[in-house]
N, C-alpha and C positions, 0 to 999 in steps of 0.2 A: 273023165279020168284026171285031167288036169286041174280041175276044179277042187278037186278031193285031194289032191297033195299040195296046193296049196291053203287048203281049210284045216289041214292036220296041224301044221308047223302055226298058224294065226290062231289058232287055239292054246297052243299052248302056248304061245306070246302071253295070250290075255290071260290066262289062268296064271302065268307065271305076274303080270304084274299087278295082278287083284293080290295075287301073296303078298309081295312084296306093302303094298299099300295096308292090307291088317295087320303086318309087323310093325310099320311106320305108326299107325294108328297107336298099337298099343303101348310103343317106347314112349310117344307123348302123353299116354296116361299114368307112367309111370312116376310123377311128379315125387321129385326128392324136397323133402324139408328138415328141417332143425325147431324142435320142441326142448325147454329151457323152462326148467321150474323144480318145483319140490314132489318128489314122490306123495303122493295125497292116499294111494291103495293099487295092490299089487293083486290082481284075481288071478292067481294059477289054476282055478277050474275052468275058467272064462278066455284064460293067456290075455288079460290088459292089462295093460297099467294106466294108472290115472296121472296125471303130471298135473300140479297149478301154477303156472306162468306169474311172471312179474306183474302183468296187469290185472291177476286175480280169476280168470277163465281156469279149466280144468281142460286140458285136452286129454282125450284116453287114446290110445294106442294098442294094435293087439299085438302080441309077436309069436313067433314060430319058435320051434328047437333050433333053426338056427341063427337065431338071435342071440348074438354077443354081447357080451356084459366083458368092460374095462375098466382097470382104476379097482377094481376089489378083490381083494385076497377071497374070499370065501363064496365069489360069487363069477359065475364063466356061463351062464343061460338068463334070459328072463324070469324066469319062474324064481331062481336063485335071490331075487331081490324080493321077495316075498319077507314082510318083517324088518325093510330099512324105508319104511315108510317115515318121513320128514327128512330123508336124506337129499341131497342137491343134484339132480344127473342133467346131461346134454342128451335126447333122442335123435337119434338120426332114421327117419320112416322115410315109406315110398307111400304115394296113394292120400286120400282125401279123407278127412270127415271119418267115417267109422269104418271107411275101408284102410284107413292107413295102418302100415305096419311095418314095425319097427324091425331094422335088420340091425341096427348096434345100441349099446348103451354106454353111454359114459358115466363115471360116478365119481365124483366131484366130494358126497359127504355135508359137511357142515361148512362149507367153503360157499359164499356167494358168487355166482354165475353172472357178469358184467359185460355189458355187451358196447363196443365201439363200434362207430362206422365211418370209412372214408378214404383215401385211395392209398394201396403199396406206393410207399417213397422210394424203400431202400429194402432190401433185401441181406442180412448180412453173410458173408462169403466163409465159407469155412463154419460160420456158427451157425446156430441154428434161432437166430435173431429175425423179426421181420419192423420195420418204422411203417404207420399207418400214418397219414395226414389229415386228420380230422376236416368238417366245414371250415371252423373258427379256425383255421393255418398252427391249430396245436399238433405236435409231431408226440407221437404215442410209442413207444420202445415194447416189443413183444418177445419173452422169449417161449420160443413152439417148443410143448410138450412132446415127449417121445411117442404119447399115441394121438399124436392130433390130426386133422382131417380135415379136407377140403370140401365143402356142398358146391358145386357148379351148379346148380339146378337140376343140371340131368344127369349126378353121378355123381357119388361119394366114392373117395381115396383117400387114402393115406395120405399126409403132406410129405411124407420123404418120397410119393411115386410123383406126386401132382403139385408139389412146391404152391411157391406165390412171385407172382410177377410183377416188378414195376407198371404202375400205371391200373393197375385192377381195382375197380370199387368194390371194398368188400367191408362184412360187420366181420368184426373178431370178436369170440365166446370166449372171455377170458376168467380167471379167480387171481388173487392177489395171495401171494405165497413171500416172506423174506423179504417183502418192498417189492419184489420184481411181479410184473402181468405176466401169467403165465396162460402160453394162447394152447384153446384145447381144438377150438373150431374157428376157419377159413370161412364163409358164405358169401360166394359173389351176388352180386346186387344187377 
């Protein structure tokens, strides 16, 4: 009898941390990335979009209905960008290869998408400014757009929930607007 009440409770230990360990499992497969190129084709039968990168690759990405579209008047879904094919976006996907998929889109346009890399200096207080410190000790002035975003690896936010902190190595996704960098995407390194 004794036996059996304590096989009841060590069962459910173990089933509880087999759970625990396929949730763990599957946040790690959740892999956030940042896709940076020109709209190449937009398959709304298919839900992909095809992106071509600065170094000439095509990454396709698929997205769901709730996939966001920013940055366009006339466009609030994936499917919506159907027909702004050679326009300039930032993807933000979860997942690998031709599982990836796209939970935002940023749209940028006819703006080229410039990327720097190398550690928060400065943070500006009250503005919405951030200073990057390149390898070569060049100090890089960024101002963060109203819908810009952080990639931690394992989770995209907003910059106004998830800021930027001194000391983080990170690429900034920017476009040049009026002389000034204007930062759309955060990516820690």
């Amino acid at each position: 009898m004794r036996s059996n009440l304590l096989q009841t409770p060590l069962r459910a230990i173990l089933v509880l941390l087999a759970a625990c360990f396929v949730v763990t499992v599957a946040h790690a497969q959740d892999v956030t990335h940042v896709v940076s190129g020109t709209i190449e084709k937009v398959d709304a039968g298919a839900k992909t979009i095809a992106v071509k990168t600065a170094d000439g690759t095509v990454e396709t990405v698929k997205f769901t209905d709730k996939t966001t579209v920013h940055g366009l008047k006339d466009a609030a879904k994936g499917a919506d960008l159907a027909g702004k094919e050679g326009g300039h976006v930032i993807v933000h996907a979860t997942g690998e290869g031709a599982a990836a998929t796209a939970h935002s889109v940023e749209w940028v346009g006819d703006k080229t998408v410039h990327t720097t890399e190398g550690t928060v200096e400065d943070v500006g207080k009250g503005t919405k400014t951030v200073a990057v410190k390149t390898a070569d000790g060049t100090k890089e002035a960024f101002v963060v757009a109203d819908h810009a975003t952080v990639d931690t690896g394992k989770t995209v936010g907003r910059y106004t929930v998830v800021g930027a902190k001194k000391g983080e190595h990170v690429t900034v996704y920017y476009t040049e607007e009026a002389g000034k960098k204007i930062a759309h995407v955060f990516k820690h390194l």
